[in-house]
C-alpha positions as CSV (number, residue, x, y, z in Angstrom):
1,X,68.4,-1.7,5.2
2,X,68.6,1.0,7.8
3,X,70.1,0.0,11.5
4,X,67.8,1.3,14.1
5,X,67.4,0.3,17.9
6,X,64.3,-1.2,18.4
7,X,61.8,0.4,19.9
8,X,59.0,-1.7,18.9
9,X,58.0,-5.3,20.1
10,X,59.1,-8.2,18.3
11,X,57.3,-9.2,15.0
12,X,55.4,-6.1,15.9
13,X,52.2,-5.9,13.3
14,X,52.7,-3.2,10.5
15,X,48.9,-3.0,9.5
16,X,48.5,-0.5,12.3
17,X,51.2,1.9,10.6
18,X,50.1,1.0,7.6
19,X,46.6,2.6,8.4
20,X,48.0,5.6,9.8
21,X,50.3,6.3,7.2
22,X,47.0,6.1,4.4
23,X,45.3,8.4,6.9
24,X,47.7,10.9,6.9
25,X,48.6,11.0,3.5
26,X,44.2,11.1,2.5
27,X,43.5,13.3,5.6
28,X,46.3,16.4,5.2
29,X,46.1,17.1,8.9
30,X,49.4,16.6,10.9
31,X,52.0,13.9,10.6
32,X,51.0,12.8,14.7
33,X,53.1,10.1,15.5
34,X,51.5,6.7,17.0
35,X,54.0,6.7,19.8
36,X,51.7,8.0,22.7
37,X,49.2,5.3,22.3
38,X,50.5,2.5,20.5
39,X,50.8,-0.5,22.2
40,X,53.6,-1.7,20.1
41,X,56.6,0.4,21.7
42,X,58.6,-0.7,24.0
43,X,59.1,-0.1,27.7
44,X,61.4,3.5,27.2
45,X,61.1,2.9,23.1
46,X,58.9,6.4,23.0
47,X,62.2,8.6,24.7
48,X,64.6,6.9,22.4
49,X,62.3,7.8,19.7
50,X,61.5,11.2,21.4
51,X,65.3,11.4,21.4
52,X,66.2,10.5,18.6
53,X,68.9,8.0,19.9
54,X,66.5,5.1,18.1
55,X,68.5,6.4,14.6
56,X,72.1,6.7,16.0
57,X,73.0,3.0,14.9
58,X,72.1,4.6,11.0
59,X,75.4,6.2,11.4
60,X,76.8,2.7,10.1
61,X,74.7,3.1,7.2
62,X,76.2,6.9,6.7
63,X,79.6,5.5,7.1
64,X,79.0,2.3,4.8
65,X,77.7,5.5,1.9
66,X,73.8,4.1,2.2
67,X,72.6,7.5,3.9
68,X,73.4,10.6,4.7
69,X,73.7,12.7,7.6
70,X,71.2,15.3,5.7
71,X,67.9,14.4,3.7
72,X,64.8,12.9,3.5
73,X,63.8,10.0,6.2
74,X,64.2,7.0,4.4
75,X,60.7,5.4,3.6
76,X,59.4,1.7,3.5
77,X,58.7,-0.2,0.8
78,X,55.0,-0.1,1.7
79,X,55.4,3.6,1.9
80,X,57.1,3.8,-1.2
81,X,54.5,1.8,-3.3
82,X,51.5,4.3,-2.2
83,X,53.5,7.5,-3.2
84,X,52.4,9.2,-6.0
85,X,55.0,9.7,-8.7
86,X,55.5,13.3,-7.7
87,X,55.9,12.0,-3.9
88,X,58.7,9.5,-5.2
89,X,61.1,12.8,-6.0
90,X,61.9,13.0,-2.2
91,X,64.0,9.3,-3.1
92,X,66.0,11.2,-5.5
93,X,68.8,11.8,-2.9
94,X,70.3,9.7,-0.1
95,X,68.0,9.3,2.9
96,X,69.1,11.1,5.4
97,X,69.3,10.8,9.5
98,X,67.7,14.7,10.0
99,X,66.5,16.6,6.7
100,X,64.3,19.9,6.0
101,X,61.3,18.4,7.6
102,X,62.5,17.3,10.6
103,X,63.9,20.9,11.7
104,X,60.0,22.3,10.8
105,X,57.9,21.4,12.9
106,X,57.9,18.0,11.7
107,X,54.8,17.1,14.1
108,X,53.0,19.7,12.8
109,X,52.9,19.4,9.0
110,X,50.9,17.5,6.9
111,X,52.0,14.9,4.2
112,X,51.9,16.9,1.1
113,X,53.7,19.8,3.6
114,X,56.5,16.9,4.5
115,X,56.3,15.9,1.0
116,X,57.1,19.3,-0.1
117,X,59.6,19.7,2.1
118,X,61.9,16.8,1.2
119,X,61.3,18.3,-2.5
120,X,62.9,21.7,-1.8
121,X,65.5,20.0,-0.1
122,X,66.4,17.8,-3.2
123,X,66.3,20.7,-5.6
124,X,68.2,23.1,-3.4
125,X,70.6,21.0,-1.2
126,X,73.8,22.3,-0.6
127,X,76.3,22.7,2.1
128,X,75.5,25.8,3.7
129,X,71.7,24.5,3.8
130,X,73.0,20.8,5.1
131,X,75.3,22.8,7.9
132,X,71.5,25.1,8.5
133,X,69.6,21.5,9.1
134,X,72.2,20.3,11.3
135,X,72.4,23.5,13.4
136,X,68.4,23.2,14.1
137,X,67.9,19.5,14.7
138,X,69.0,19.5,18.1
139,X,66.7,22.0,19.1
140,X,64.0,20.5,17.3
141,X,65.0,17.3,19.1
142,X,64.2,19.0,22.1
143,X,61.3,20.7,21.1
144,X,59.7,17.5,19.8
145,X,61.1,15.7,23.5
146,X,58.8,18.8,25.1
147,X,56.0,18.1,22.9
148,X,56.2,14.0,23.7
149,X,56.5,15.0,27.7
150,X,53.2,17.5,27.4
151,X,51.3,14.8,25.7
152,X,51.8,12.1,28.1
153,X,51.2,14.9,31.2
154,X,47.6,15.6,29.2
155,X,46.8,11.7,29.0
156,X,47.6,11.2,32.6
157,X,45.3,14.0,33.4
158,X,42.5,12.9,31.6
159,X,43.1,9.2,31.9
160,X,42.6,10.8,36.2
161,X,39.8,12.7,35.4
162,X,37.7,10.4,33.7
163,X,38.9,7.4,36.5
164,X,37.2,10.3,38.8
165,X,34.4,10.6,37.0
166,X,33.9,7.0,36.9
167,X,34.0,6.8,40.8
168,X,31.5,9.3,41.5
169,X,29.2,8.1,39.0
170,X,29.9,5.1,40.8
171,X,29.2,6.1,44.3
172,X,26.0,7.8,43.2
């Protein structure tokens, strides 16, 4: 079990991720987060996710010896069940709170990309790589916060465009 602040609604419905997560492992375009338009997250849950600050309460779970600070995002059992058996190596270390992925472009990888990833990181982890990941994820933190910011500034413009649209079709 992995502490987390929530960021989703109560007895939020996990079909939804469920869905995404088998398109993005069938579809090998980019792991896009639902964030932006799901209507699951919380009032302010898509900073603390754009943050990061949703996974400071895992630091328990690094302390208690369950995770680590470096390594592969820790994975649902739903998750875990539709890996392939080559996918399952990534689970071969303790989950970690940032890892390999995370500080490449995580957004902008596919699956099998994230998947490969986490597999380099369990053949070749060591300290001086661990120190590396923790060196980048703050500014991939703050990339990924830039990225979350543009998104939302590009759905309020089109959400006004097409409400503009709308109003001159309207008028006509």
């Amino acid at each position: 079990m992995c502490f987390k602040f929530r960021t989703m609604m109560v007895n939020a419905c996990t079909a939804v991720h469920q869905e995404h997560l088998q398109d993005l492992m069938a579809s090998n375009r980019p792991m896009a987060k639902l964030d932006g338009q799901d209507p699951r997250v919380i009032p302010g849950g898509i900073w603390l996710r754009a943050l990061g600050l949703d996974e400071l309460p895992q630091l328990i779970n690094v302390f208690r010896g369950d995770m680590s600070l470096v390594g592969p995002r820790p994975c649902l059992n739903y998750e875990y069940e539709k890996y392939l058996p080559r996918h399952r190596g990534r689970c071969a270390t303790l989950p970690g709170l940032t890892g390999l992925w995370q500080v490449n472009d995580k957004n902008n990888t596919t699956f099998e990309e994230m998947i490969d990833l986490d597999l380099k990181y369990v053949r070749t982890q060591s300290l001086g790589l661990d120190l590396s990941i923790l060196l980048r994820t703050i500014p991939a933190v703050v990339c990924q916060t830039y990225q979350v910011r543009r998104k939302k500034r590009e759905a309020q413009k089109q959400a006004s465009t097409a409400a503009k649209s709308a109003l001159a079709e309207s008028v006509k």
